[in-house]
N, C-alpha and C positions, 0 to 999 in steps of 0.2 A: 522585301515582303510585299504580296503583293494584299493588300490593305481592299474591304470592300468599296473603295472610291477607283482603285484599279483595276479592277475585276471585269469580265469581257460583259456586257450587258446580253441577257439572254431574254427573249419576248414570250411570256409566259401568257397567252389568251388576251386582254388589252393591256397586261400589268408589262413593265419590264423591271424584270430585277438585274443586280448588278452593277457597276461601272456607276457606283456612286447615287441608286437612285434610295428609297426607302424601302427599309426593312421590312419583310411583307409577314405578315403574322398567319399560320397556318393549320389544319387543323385535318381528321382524319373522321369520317363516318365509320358506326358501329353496325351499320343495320344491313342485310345480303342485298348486295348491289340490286340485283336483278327485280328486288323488291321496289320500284320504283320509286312506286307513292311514301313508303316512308321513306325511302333515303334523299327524296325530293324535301319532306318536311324537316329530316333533322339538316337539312343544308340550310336551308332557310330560319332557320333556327340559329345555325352558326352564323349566319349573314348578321343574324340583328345580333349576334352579342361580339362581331365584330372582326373577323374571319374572312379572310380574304383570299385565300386559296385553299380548294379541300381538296382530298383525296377520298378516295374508292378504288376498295380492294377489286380485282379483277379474277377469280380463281375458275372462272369456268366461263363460255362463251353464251352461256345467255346472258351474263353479268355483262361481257362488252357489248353487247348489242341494244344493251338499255341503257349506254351512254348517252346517245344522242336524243334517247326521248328526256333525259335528266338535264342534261344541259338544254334544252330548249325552256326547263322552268324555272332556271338558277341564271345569278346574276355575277357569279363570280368564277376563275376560271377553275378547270376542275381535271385532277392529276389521278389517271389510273396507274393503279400497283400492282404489279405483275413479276411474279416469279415462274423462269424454268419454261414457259409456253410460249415462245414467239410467235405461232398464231393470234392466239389474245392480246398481244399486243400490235400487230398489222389491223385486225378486229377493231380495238379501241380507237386505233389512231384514222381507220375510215369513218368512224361515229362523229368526229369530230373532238376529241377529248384534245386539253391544252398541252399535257406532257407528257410523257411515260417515263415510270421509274422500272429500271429495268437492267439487270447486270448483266449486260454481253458477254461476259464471259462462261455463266449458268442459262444459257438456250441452246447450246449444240454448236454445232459447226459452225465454222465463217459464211456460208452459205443460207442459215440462217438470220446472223447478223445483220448479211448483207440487204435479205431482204427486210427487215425491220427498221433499218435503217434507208432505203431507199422510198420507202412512204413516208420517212418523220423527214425526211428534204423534202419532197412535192410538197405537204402541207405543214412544214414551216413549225414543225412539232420537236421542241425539246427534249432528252433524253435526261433522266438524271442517274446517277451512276449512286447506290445506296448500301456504301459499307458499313455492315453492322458487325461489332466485336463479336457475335455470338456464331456468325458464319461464313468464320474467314477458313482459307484454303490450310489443309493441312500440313503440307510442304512448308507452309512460312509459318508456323508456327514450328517445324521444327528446325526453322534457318535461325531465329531470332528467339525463343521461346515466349513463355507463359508473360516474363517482363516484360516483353520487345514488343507486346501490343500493338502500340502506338505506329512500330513502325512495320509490322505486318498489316494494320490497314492502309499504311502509305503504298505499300506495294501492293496492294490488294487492288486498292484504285487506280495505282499506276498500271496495272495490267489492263483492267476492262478502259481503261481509256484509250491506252496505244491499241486496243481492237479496231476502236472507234477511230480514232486520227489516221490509223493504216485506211479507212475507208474515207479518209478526205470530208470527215462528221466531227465538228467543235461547237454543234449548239449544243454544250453541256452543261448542267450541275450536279455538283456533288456532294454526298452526306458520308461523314462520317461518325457515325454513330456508338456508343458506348452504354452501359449502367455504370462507368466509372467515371465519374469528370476528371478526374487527373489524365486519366488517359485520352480520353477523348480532346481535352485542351491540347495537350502533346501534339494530337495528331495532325489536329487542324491548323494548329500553328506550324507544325515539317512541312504540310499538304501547301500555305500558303505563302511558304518559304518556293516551295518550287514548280506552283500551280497558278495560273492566274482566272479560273472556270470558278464561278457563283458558286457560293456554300450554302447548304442547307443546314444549318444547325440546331441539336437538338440530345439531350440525355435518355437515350432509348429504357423500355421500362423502368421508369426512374421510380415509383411505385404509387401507391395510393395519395390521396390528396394533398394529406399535410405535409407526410415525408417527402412526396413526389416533388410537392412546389421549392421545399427548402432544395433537394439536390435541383432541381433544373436551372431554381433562381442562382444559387453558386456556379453552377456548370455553364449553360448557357450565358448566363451575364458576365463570367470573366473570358469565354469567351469572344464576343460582341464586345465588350469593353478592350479588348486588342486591334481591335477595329477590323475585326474576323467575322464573318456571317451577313449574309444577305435575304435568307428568309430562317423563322423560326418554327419550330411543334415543339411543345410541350406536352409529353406522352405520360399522362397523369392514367393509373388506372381507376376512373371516375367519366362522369356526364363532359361530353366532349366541350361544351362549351365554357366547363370550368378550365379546359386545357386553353381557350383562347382568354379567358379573362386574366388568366395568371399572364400567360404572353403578353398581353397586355402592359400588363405591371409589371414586370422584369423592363421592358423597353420604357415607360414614363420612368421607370427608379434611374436607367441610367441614364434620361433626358436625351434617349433616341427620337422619340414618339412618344405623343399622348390620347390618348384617349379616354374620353369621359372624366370627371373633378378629379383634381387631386388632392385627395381628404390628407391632413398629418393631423395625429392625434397623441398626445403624450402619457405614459404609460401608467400613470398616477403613482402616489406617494404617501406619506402619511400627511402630510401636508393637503391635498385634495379632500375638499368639506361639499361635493356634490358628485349626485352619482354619473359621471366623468363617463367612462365605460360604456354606461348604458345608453349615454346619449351618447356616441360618439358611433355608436352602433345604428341606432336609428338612423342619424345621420347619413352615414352610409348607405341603408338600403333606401332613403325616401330620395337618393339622389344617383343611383344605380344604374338608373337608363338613362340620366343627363349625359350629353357629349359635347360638352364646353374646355376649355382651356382654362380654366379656371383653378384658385388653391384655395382651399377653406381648411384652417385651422380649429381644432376643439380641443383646448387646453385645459390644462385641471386648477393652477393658480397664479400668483403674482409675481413667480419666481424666472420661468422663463415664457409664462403666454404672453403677453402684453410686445415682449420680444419676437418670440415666433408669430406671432399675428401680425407684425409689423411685415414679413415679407409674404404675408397672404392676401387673397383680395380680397377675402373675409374671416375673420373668426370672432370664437368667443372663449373669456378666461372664465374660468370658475374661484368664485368666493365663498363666504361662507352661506351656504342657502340662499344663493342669489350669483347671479354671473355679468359681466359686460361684455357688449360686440364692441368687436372695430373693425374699420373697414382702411385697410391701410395702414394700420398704426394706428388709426386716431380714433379716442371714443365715439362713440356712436350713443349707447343708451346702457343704463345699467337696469337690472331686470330679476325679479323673482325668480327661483329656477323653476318654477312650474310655469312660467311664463316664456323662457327663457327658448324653447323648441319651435313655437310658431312666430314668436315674433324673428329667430336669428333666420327661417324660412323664407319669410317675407323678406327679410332684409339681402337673401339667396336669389332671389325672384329682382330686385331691382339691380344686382350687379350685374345678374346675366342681361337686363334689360342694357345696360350703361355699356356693354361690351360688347353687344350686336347679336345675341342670343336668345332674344324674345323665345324664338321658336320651340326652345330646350324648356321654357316654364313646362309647358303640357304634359313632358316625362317626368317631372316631379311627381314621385307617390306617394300624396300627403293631402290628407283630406281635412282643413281649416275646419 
């Protein structure tokens, strides 16, 4: 199997993914390309909440022709989507855009192909090949049927690739995409039984926020926990940067990547004699923009905080109307609980000092 550590490394604008490198976290603009000025602000939007490669829809040629004004005010690389027009995609790929997504086998003739493919060689532009359950060929669904999913996208992909490698063209990746994660695992697991080209992985409308993050974190994470997947999207129907914060957290949960604290909180009990929750909440938003490597525990009492504090670089357990930090295991100070949120702050402020992160104090949002 060929595992993302064996995967051919594909040069996606300065990033490279595959062939073992890091998992790149991805993410998708809402606003008409062509509309510059916003689609330049929600990128940069997606930059600061951590977003490292976006895409833009491409559905008409004024949309590619303001790729290259978009990427001239964005910092990370940036992939046009393109269905059925192989012009807008020769278009995009002269703007300078870093990939195209794009099914050879839905632009027309080989003559088409060929010229779409012979601009992403001169400028060194990747192709990603984007099979989604929802429009796979009708022939293989009725070679395999409504079950065989799985392996009507394998053939699905296996088609528009031999377009591609018949043209002497392997800077690929590929997505196989679903709203079912059983099937979609399937598929990426046949795809890297007998493919060795970069995955994009991802539960296509997986649906709104809460439902969307439970299936993508199932989906995608037992994914990627097969050691399957080289970049992610989480297609949450909601504000795109809640699609990167959750990617985020799918990758710290399975100790791929971290980014920003890693808060654990326990889910209280009857045993919990402070409001636990509340603070555990605050918590989280007044440390929301830190990007430290850091674990901060907020536990509720004496039964397992004192415990789980011990493998954090900070926490606090809860008592009765009153709480203790520890730093490491070891007490630190025991404290009022009305006391208890700016002083465990402060005490947030000197590990990131002790760690090398002075610089992370400033995105603290907490007003002493």
């Amino acid at each position: 199997m060929f595992t993302r550590d064996k995967t051919r490394p594909v040069k996606i604008g300065k990033l490279t993914i595959g062939g073992g490198n890091l998992v790149r976290v991805q993410s998708m603009t809402q606003t008409r390309t062509h509309d510059v000025r916003a689609t330049v602000k929600q990128i940069l939007e997606l930059e600061e909440a951590g977003c490292e490669i976006v895409r833009v829809t491409v559905p008409d040629m004024e949309s590619a022709k303001a790729i290259k004004s978009i990427k001239a005010q964005i910092h990370i690389p940036l992939v046009a989507d393109i269905h059925f027009q192989y012009l807008l995609a020769i278009e995009a790929a002269k703007q300078g855009v870093d990939k195209v997504r794009i099914n050879p086998g839905n632009i027309g003739g080989i003559d088409r192909v060929r010229e779409v493919v012979k601009v992403c060689k001169e400028k060194n532009i990747p192709i990603r090949i984007g099979v989604n359950m929802g429009s796979l060929e009708k022939d293989l669904y009725a070679k395999y049927g409504k079950y065989g999913v799985p392996r009507v996208m394998i053939e699905s992909a296996t088609r528009h690739i031999k377009i591609l490698e018949d043209l002497k063209f392997h800077n690929i990746v590929v997505s196989l995409k679903g709203d079912n994660s059983v099937f979609a695992k399937e598929a990426y697991m046949l795809f890297a039984k007998r493919f060795n080209y970069p995955l994009h992985v991802g539960i296509t409308e997986a649906g709104t926020r809460w439902a969307g993050t439970i299936k993508s974190a199932v989906g995608i994470g037992s994914i990627l926990s097969e050691g399957i997947g080289d970049t992610i999207r989480v297609s949450l129907a909601d504000d795109p940067n809640e699609q990167v914060r959750v990617g985020w957290e799918i990758l710290k949960a399975l100790g791929l990547r971290q980014k920003g604290v890693n808060i654990i909180a326990c889910p209280t009990c009857g045993r919990t004699e402070i409001n636990l929750i509340d603070l555990a909440k605050k918590v989280e938003v007044i440390l929301s923009r830190v990007d430290a490597p850091i674990k901060v525990a907020v536990m509720g009492c004496v039964v397992n905080g004192p415990g789980e504090a011990s493998f954090a670089d900070i926490g606090l357990c809860g008592g009765k109307n009153q709480g203790a930090i520890f730093k490491q295991g070891k007490l630190v100070k025991t404290l009022q609980e009305s006391e208890l949120l700016p002083v465990f702050i402060q005490e947030i402020k000197k590990v990131l000092i002790e760690k090398g992160y002075e610089g992370e104090i400033k995105k603290i949002q907490y007003d002493d």
